[in-house]
DOPABA-471927 format. One record per residue: residue number from 1; x, y, z of N, C-alpha, C in turn; residue in three letters. Coordinates in steps of 0.1 Angstrom, whole numbers. Example, Ala and Ser with C-alpha at 12.3 -4.5 7.8 and 13.67 -1.06 7.14 Angstrom:
2
<dodo num="1" n_u="132" n_v="-57" n_w="78" ca_u="123" ca_v="-45" ca_w="78" c_u="132" c_v="-33" c_w="78" residuo="ALA"/>
<dodo num="2" n_u="128" n_v="-22" n_w="71" ca_u="137" ca_v="-11" ca_w="71" c_u="129" c_v="0" c_w="79" residuo="SER"/>
% end
This chain:
149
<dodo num="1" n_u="1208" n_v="22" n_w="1388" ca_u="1203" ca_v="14" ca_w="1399" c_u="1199" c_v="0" c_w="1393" residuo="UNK"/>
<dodo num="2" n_u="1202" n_v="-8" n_w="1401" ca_u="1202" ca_v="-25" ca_w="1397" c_u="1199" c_v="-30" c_w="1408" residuo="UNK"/>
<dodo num="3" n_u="1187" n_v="-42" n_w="1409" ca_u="1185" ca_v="-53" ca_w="1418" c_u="1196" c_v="-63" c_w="1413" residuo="UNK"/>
<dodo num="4" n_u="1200" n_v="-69" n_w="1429" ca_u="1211" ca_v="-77" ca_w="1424" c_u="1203" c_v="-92" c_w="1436" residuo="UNK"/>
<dodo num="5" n_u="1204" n_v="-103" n_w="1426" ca_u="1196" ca_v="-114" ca_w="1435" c_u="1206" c_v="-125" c_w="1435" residuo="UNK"/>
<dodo num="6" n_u="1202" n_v="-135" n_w="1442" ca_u="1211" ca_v="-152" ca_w="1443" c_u="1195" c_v="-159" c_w="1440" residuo="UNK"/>
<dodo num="7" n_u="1196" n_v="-168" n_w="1429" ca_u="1187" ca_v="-175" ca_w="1426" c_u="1190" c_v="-192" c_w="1427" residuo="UNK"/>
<dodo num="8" n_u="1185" n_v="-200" n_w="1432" ca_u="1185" ca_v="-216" ca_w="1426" c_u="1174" c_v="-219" c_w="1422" residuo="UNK"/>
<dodo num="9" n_u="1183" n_v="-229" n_w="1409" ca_u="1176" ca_v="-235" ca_w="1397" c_u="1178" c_v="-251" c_w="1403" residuo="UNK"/>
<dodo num="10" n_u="1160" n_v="-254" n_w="1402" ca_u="1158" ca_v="-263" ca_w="1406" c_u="1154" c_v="-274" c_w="1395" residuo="UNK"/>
<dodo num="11" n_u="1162" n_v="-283" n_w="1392" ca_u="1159" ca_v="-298" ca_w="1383" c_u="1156" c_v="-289" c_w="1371" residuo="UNK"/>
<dodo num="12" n_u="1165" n_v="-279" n_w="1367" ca_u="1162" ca_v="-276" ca_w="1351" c_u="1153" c_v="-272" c_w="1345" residuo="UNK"/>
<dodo num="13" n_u="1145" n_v="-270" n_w="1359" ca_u="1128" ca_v="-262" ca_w="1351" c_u="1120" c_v="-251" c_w="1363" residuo="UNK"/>
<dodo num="14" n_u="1129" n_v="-249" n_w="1378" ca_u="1125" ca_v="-237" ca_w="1381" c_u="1140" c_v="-227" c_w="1387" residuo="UNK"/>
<dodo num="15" n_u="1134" n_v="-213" n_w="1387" ca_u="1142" ca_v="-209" ca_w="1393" c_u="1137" c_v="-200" c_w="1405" residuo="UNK"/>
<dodo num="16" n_u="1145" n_v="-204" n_w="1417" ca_u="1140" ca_v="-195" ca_w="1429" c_u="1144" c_v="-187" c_w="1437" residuo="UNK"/>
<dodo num="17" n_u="1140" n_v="-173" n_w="1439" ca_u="1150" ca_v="-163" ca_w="1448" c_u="1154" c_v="-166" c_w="1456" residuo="UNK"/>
<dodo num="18" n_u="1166" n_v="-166" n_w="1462" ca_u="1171" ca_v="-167" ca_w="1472" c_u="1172" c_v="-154" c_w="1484" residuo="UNK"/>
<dodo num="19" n_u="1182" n_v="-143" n_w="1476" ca_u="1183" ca_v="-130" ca_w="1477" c_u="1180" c_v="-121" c_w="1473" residuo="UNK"/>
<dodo num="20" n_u="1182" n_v="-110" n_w="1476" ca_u="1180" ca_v="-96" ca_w="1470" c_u="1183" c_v="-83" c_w="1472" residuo="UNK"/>
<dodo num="21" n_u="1196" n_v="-78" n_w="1470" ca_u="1204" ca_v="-70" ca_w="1478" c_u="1206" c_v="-73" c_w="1488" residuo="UNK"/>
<dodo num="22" n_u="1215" n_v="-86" n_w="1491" ca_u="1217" ca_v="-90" ca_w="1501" c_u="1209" c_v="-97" c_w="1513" residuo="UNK"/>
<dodo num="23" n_u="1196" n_v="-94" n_w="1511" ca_u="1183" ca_v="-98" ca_w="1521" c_u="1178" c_v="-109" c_w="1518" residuo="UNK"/>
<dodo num="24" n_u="1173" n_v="-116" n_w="1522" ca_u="1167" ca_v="-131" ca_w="1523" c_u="1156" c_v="-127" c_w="1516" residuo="UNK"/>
<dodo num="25" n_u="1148" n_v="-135" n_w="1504" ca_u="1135" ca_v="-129" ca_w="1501" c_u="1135" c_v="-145" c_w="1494" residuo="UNK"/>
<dodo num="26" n_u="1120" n_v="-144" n_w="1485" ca_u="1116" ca_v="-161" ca_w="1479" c_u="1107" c_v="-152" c_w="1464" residuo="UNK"/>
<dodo num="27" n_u="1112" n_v="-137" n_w="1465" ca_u="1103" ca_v="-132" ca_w="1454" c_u="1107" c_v="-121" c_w="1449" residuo="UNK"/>
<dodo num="28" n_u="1108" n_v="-118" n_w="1434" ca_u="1112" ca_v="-110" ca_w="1425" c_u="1110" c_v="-96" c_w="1436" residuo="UNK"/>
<dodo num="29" n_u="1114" n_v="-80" n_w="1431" ca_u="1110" ca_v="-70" ca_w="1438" c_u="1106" c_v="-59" c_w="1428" residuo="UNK"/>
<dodo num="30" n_u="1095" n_v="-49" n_w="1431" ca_u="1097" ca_v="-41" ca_w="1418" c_u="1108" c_v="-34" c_w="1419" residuo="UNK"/>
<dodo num="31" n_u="1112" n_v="-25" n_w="1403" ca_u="1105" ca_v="-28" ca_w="1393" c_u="1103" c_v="-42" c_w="1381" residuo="UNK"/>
<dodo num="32" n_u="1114" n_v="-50" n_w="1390" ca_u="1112" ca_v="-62" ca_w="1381" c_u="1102" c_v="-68" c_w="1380" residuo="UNK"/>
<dodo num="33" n_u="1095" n_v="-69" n_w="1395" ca_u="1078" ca_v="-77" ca_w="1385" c_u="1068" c_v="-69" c_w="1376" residuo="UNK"/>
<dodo num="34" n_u="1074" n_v="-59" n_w="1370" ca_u="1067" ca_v="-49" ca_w="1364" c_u="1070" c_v="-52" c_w="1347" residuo="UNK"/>
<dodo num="35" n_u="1054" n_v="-56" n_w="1346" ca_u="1052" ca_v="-58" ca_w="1332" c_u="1052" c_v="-50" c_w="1326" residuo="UNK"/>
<dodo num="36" n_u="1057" n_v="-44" n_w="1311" ca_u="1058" ca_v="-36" ca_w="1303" c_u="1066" c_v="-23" c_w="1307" residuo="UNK"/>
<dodo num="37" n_u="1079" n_v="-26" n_w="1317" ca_u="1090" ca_v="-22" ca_w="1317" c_u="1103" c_v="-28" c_w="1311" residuo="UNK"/>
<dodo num="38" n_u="1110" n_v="-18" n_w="1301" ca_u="1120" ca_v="-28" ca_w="1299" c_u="1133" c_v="-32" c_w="1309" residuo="UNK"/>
<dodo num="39" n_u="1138" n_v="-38" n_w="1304" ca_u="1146" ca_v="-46" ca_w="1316" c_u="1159" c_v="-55" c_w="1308" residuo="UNK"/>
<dodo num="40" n_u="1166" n_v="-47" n_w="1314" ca_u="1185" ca_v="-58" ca_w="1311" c_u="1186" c_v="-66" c_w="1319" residuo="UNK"/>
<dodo num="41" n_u="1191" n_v="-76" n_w="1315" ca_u="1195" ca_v="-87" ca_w="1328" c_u="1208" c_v="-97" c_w="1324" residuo="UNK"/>
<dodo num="42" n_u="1212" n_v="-95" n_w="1337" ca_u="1224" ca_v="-108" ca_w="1334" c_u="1226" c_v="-117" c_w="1341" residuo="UNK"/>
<dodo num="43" n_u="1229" n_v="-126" n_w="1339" ca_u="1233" ca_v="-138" ca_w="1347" c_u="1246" c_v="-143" c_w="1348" residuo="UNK"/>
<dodo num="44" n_u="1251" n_v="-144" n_w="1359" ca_u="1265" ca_v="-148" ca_w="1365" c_u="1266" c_v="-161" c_w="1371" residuo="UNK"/>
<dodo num="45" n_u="1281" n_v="-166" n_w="1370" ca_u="1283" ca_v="-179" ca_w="1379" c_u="1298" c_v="-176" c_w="1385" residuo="UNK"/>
<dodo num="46" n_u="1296" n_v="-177" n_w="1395" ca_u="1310" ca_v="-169" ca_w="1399" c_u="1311" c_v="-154" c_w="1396" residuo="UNK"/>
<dodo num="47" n_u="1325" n_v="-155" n_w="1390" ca_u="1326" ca_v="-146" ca_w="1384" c_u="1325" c_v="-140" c_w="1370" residuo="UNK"/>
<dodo num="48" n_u="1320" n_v="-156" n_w="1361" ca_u="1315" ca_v="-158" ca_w="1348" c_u="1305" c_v="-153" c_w="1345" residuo="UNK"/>
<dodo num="49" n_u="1299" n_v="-142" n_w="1335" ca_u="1290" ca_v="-139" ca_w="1329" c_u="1283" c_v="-150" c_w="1323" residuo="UNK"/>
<dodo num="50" n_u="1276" n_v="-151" n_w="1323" ca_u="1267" ca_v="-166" ca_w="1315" c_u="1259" c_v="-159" c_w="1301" residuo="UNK"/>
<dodo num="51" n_u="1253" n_v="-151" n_w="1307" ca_u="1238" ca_v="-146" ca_w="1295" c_u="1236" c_v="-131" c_w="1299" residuo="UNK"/>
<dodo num="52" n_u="1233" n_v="-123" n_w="1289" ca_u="1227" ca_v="-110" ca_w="1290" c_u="1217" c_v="-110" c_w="1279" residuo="UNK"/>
<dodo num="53" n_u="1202" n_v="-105" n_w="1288" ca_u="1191" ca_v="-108" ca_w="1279" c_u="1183" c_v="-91" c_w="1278" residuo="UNK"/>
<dodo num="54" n_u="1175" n_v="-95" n_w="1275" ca_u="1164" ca_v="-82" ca_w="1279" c_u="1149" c_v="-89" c_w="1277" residuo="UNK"/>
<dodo num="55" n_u="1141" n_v="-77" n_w="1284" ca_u="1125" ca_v="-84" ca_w="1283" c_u="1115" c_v="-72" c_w="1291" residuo="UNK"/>
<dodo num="56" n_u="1108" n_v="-68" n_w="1289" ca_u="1097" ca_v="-60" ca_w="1290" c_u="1084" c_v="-71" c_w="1299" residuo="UNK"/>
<dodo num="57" n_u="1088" n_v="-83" n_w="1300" ca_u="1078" ca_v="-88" ca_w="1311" c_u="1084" c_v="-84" c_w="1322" residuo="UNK"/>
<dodo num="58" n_u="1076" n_v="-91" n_w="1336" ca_u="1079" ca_v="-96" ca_w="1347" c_u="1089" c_v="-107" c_w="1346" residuo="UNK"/>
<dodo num="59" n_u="1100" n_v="-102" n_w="1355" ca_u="1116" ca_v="-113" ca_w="1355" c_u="1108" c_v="-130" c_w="1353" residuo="UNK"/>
<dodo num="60" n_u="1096" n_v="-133" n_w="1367" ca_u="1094" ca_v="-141" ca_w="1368" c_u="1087" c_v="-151" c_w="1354" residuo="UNK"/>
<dodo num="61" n_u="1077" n_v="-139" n_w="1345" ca_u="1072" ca_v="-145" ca_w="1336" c_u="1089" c_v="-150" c_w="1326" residuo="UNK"/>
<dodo num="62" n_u="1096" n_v="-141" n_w="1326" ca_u="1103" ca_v="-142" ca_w="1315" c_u="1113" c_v="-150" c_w="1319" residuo="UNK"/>
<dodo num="63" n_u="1111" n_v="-154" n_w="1328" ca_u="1122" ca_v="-168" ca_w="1334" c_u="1116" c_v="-180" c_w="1331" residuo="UNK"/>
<dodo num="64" n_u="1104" n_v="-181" n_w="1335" ca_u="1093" ca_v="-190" ca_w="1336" c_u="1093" c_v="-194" c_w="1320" residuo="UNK"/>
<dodo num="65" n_u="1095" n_v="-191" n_w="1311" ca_u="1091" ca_v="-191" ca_w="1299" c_u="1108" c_v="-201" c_w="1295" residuo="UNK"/>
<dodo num="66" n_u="1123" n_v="-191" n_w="1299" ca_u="1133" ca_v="-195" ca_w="1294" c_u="1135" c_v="-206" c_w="1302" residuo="UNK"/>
<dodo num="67" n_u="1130" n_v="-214" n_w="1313" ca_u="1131" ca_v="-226" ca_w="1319" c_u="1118" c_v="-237" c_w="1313" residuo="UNK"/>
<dodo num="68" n_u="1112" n_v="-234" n_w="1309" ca_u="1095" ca_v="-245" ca_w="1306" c_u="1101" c_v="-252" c_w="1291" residuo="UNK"/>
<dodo num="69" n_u="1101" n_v="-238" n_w="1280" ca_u="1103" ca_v="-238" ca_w="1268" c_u="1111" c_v="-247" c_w="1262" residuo="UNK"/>
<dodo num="70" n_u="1098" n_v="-259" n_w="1250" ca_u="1106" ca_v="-274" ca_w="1250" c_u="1115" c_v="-276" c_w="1233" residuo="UNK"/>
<dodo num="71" n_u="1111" n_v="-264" n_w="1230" ca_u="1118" ca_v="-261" ca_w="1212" c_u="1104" c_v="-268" c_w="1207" residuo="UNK"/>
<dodo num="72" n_u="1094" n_v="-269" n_w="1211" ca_u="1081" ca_v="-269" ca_w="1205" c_u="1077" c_v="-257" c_w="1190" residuo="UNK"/>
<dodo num="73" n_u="1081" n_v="-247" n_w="1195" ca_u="1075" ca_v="-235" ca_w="1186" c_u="1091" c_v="-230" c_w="1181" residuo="UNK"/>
<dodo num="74" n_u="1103" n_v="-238" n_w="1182" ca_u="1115" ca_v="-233" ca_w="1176" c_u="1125" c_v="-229" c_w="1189" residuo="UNK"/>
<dodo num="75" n_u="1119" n_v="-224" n_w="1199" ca_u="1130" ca_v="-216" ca_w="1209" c_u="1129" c_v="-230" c_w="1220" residuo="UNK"/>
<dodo num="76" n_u="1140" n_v="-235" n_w="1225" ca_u="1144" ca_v="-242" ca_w="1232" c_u="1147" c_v="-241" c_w="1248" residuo="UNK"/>
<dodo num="77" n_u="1148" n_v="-226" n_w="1250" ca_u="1148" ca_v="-220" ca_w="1263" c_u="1164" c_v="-214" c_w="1271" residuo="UNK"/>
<dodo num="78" n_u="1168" n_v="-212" n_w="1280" ca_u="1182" ca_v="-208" ca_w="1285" c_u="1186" c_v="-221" c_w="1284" residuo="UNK"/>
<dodo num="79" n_u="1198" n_v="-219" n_w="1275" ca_u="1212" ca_v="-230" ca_w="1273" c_u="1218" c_v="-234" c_w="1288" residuo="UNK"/>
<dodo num="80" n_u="1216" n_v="-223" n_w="1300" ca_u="1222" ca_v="-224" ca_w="1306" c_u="1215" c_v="-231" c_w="1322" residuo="UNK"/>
<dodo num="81" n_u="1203" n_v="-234" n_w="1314" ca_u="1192" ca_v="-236" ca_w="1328" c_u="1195" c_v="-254" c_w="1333" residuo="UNK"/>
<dodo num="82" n_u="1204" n_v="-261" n_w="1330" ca_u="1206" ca_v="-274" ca_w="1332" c_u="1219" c_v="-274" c_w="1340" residuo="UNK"/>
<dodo num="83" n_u="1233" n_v="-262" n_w="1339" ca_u="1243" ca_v="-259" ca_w="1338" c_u="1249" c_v="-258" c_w="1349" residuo="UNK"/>
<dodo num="84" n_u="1237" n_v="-248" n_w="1357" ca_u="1237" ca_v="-240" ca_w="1369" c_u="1229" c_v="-246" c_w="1380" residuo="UNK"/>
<dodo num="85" n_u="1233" n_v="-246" n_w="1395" ca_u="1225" ca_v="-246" ca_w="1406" c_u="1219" c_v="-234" c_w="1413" residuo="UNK"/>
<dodo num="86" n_u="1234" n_v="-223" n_w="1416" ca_u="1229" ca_v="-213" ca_w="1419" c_u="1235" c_v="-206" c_w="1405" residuo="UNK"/>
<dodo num="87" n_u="1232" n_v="-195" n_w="1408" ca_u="1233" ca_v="-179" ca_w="1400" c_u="1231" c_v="-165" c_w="1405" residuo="UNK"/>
<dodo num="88" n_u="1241" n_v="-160" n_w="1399" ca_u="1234" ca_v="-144" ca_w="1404" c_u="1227" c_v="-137" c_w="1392" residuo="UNK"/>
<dodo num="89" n_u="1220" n_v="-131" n_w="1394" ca_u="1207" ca_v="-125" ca_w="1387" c_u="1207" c_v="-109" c_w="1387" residuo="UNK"/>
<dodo num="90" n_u="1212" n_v="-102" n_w="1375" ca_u="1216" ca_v="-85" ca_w="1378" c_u="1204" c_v="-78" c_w="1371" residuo="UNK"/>
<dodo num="91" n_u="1195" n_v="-69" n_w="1374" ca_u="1185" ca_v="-65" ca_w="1366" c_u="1187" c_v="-51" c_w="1365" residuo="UNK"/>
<dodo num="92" n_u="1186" n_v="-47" n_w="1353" ca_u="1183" ca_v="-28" ca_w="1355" c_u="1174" c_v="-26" c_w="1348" residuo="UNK"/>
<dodo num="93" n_u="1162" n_v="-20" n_w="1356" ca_u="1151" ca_v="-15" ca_w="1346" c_u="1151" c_v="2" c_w="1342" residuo="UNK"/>
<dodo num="94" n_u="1142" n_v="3" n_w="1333" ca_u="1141" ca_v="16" ca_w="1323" c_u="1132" c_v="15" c_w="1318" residuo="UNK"/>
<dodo num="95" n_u="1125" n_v="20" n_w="1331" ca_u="1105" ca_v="25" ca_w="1326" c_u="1103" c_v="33" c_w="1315" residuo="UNK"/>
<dodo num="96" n_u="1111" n_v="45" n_w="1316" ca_u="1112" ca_v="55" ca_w="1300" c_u="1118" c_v="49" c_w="1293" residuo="UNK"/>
<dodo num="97" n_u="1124" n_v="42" n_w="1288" ca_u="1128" ca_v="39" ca_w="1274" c_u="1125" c_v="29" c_w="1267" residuo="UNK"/>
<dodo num="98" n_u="1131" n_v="31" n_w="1255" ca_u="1121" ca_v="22" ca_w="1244" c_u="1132" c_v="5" c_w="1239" residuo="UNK"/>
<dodo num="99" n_u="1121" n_v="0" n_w="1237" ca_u="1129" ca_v="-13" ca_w="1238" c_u="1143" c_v="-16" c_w="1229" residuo="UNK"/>
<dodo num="100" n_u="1144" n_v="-7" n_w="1215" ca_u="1154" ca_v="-3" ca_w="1209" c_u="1163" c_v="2" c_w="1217" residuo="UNK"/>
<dodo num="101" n_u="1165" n_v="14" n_w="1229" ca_u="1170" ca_v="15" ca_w="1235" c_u="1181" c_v="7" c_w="1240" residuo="UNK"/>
<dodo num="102" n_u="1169" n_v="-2" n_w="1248" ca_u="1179" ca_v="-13" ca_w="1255" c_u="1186" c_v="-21" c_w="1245" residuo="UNK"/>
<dodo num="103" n_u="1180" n_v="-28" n_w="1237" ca_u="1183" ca_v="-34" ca_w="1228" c_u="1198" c_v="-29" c_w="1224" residuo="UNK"/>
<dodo num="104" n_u="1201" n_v="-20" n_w="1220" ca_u="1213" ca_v="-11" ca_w="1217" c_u="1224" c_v="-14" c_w="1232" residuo="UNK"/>
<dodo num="105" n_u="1219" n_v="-11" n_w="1245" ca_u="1226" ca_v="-10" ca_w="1257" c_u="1237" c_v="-27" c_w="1256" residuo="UNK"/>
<dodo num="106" n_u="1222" n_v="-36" n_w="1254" ca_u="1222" ca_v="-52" ca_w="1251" c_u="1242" c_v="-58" c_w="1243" residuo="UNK"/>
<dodo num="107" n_u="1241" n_v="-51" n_w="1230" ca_u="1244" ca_v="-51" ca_w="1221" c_u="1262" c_v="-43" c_w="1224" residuo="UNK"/>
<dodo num="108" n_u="1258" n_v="-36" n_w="1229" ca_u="1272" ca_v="-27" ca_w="1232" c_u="1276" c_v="-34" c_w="1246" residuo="UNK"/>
<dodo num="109" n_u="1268" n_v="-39" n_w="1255" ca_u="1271" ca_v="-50" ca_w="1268" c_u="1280" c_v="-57" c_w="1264" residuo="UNK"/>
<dodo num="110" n_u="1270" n_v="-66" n_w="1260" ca_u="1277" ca_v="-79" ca_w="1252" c_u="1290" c_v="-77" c_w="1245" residuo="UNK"/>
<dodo num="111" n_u="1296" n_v="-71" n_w="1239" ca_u="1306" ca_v="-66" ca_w="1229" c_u="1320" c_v="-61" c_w="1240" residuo="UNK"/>
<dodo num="112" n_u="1311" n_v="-51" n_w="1248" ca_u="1321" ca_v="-50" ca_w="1256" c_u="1327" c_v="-61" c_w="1268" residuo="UNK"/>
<dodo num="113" n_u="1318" n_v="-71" n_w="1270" ca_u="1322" ca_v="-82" ca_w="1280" c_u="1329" c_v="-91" c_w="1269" residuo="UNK"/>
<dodo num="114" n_u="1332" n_v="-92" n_w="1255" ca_u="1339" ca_v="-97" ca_w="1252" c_u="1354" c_v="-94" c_w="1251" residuo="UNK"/>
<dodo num="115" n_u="1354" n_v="-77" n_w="1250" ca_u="1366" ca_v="-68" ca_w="1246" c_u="1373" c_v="-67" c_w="1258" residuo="UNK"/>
<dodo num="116" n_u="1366" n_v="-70" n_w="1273" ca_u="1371" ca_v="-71" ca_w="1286" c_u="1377" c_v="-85" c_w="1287" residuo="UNK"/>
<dodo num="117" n_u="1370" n_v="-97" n_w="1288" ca_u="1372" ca_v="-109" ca_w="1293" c_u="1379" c_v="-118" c_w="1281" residuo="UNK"/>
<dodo num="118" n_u="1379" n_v="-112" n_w="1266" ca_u="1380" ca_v="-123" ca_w="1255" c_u="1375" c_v="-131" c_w="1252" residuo="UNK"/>
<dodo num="119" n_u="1363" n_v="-135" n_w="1259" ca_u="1349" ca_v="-142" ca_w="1261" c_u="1338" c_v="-136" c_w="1258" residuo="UNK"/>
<dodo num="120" n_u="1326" n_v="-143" n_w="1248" ca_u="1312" ca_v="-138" ca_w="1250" c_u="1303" c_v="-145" c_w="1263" residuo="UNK"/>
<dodo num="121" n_u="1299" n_v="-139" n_w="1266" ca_u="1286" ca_v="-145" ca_w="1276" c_u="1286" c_v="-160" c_w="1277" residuo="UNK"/>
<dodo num="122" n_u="1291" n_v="-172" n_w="1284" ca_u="1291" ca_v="-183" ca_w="1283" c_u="1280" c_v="-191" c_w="1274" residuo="UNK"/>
<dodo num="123" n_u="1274" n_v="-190" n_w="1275" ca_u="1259" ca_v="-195" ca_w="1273" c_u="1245" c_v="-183" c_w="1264" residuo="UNK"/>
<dodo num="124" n_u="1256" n_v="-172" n_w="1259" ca_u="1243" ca_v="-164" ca_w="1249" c_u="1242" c_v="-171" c_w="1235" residuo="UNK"/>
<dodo num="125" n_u="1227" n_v="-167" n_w="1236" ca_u="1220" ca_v="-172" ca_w="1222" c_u="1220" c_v="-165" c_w="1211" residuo="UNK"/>
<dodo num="126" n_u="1216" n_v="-154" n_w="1219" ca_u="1216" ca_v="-144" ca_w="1208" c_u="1219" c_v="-129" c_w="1210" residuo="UNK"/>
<dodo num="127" n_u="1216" n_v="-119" n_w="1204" ca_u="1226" ca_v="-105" ca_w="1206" c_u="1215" c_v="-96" c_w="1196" residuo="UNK"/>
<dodo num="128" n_u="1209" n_v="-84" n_w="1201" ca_u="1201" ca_v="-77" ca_w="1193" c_u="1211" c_v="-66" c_w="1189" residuo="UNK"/>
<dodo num="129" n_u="1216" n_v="-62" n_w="1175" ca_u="1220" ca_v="-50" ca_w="1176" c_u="1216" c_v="-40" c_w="1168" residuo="UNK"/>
<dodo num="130" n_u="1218" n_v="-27" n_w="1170" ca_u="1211" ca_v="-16" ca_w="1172" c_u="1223" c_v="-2" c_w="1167" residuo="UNK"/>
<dodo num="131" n_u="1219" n_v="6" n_w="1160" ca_u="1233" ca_v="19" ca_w="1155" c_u="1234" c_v="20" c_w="1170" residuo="UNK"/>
<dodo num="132" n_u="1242" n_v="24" n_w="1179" ca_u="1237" ca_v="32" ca_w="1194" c_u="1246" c_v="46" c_w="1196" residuo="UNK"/>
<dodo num="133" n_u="1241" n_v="54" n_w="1206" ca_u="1242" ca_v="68" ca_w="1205" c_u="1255" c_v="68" c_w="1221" residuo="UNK"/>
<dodo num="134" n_u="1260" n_v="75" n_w="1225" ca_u="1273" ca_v="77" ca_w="1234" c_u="1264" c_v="75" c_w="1247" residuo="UNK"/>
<dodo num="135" n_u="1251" n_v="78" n_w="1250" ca_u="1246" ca_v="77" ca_w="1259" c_u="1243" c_v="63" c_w="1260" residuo="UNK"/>
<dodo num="136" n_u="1243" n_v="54" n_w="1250" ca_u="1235" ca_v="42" ca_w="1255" c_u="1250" c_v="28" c_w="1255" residuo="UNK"/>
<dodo num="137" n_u="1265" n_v="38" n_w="1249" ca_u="1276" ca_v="32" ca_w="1253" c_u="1282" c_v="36" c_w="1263" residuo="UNK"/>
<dodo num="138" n_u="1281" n_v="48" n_w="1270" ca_u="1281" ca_v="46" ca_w="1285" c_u="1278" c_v="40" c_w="1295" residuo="UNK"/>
<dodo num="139" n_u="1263" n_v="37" n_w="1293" ca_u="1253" ca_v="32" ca_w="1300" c_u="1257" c_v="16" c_w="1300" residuo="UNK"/>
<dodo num="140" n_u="1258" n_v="11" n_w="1286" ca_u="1269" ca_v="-6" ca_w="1291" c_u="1283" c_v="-5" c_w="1300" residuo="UNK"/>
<dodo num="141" n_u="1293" n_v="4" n_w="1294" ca_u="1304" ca_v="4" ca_w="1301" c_u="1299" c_v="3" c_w="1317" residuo="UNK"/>
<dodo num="142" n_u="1289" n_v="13" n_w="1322" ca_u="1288" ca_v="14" ca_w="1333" c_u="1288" c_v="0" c_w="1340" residuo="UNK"/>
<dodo num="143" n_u="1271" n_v="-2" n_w="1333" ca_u="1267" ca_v="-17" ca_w="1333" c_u="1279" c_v="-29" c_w="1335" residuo="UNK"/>
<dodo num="144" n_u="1288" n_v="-26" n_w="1327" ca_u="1299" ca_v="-35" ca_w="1327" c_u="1309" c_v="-34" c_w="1341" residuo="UNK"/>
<dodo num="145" n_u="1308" n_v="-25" n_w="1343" ca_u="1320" ca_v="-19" ca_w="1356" c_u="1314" c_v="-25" c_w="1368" residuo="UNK"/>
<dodo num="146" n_u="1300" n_v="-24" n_w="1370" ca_u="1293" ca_v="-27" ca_w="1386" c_u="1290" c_v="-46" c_w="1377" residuo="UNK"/>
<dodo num="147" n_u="1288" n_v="-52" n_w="1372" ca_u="1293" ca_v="-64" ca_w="1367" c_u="1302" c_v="-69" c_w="1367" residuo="UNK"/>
<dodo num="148" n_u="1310" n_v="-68" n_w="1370" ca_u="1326" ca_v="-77" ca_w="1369" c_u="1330" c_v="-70" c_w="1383" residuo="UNK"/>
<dodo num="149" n_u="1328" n_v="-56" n_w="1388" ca_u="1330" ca_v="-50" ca_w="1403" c_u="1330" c_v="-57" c_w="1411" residuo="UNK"/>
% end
């Protein structure tokens, strides 16, 4: 199960719901505002993959952070936050599992959106990877199937 949103990125430094499973809304939904759940996310333009991240905050903290973030402390923020007006925003959370988990899902995502498209993620920074188990490479393929779907 995945919340699927339409966001606009406003002047490079916010971003704001638009949608949310098709419904009009102006605000994340759980389990995404749920802090200390982990959470995959991707972000699309069209039909271009842009970024697949992960984060155990609240979407909004962990957005709020990749739009602010001035490479003060080294991290410079989403590559992609100047790039885009609108976006779509895919999230799957996984209150039981551990951030290695995902991290692994991340990692086999990623790999696989390049072995499909011949492209990585337009705009990823970076890529966690992880040994992973058949469960957690199913779990991307799936990921990958209702992504590009």
């Amino acid at each position: 199960m995945f919340n699927s949103y339409k966001v606009q990125i406003i002047d490079s430094a916010i971003c704001r719901c638009l949608e949310v499973n098709g419904q009009q809304t102006l605000h994340f939904i759980a389990p995404d505002t749920k802090p200390g759940i982990q959470k995959l996310y991707i972000v699309k333009d069209g039909q271009d993959i842009c970024y697949v991240g992960i984060t155990s905050q609240s979407m909004s903290s962990r957005l709020r952070i990749g739009f602010n973030d001035d490479g003060h402390y080294g991290y410079h923020g989403y590559k992609w936050k100047d790039k885009l007006n609108e976006a779509k925003l895919l999230i799957w959370s996984f209150a039981d599992k551990s951030k290695d988990f995902v991290e692994a899902i991340e990692g086999e995502l990623v790999y696989y959106i390049r072995k499909e498209t011949g492209n990585w993620p337009k705009y990823q920074m970076e890529i966690h990877f992880h040994e992973s188990s058949e469960e957690e490479r199913k779990l991307a393929r799936s990921i990958l199937r209702q992504c590009l779907g």
